[in-house]
C-alpha positions in Angstrom: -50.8 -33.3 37.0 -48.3 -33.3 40.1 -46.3 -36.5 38.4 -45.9 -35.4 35.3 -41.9 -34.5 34.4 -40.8 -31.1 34.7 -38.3 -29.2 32.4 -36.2 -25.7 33.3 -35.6 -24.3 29.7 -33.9 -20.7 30.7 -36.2 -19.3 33.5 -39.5 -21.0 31.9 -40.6 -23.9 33.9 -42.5 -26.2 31.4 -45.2 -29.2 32.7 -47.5 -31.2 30.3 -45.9 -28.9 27.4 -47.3 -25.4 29.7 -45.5 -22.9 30.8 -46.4 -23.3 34.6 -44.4 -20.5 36.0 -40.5 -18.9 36.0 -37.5 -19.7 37.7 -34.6 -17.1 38.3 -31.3 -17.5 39.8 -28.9 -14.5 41.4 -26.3 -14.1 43.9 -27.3 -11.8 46.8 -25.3 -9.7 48.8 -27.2 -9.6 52.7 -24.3 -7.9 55.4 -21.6 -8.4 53.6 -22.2 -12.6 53.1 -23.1 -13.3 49.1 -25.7 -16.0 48.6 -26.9 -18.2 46.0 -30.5 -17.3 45.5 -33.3 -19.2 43.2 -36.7 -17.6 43.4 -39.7 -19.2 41.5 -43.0 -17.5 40.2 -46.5 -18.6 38.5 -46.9 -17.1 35.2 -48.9 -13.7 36.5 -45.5 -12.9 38.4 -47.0 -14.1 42.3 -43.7 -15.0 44.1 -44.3 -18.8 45.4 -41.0 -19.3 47.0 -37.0 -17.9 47.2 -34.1 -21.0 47.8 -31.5 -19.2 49.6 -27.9 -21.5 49.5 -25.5 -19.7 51.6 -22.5 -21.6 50.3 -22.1 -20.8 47.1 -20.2 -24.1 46.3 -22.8 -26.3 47.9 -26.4 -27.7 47.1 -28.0 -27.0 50.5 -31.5 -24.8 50.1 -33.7 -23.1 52.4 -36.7 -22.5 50.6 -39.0 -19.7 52.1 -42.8 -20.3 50.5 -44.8 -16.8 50.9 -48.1 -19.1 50.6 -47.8 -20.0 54.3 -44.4 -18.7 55.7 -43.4 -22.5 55.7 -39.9 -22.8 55.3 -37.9 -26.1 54.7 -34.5 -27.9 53.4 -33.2 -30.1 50.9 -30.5 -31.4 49.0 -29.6 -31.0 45.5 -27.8 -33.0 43.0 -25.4 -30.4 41.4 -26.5 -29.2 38.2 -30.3 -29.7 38.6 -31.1 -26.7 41.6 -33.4 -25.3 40.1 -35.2 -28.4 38.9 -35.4 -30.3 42.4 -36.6 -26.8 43.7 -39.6 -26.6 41.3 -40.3 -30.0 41.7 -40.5 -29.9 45.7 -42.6 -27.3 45.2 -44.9 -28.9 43.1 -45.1 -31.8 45.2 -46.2 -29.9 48.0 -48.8 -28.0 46.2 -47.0 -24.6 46.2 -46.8 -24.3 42.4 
């Protein structure tokens, strides 16, 4: 179901009481710049996208989806990254 509420618990990311896929969130170091990075998987391990937040105090993502190459922004509400991620990506049947 693609409305059904989503929860992050640790890296698990649980919909309709399933494990859907994994979530995982590290700092990057690219030429010297560190970046906020969130990448998200389906349970086999297949990579479906990597957020990339190049200010670390911000909420700003470009999220990459291997899928199609697509790549797109949006806006999170502090606290709840890796949520609005998952949920964007479910919406636009990446995950």
């Amino acid at each position: 179901k693609r409305t059904a509420p989503v929860t992050v618990i640790a890296t698990d990311i649980i919909q309709d009481f399933k494990k859907i896929g994994t979530v995982h969130r590290q700092k990057i170091t690219v030429e010297y710049k560190i970046y906020d990075e969130i990448t998200v998987r389906m349970t086999d391990g297949t990579l479906v996208a990597r957020a990339v937040n190049e200010k670390l105090s911000g909420h700003e993502w470009e999220i990459f989806c291997t899928k199609d190459q697509r790549r797109f922004r949006i806006t999170t509400i502090p606290g709840n990254d890796e949520k609005e991620i998952v949920r964007q990506l479910i919406d636009q049947f990446y995950l």
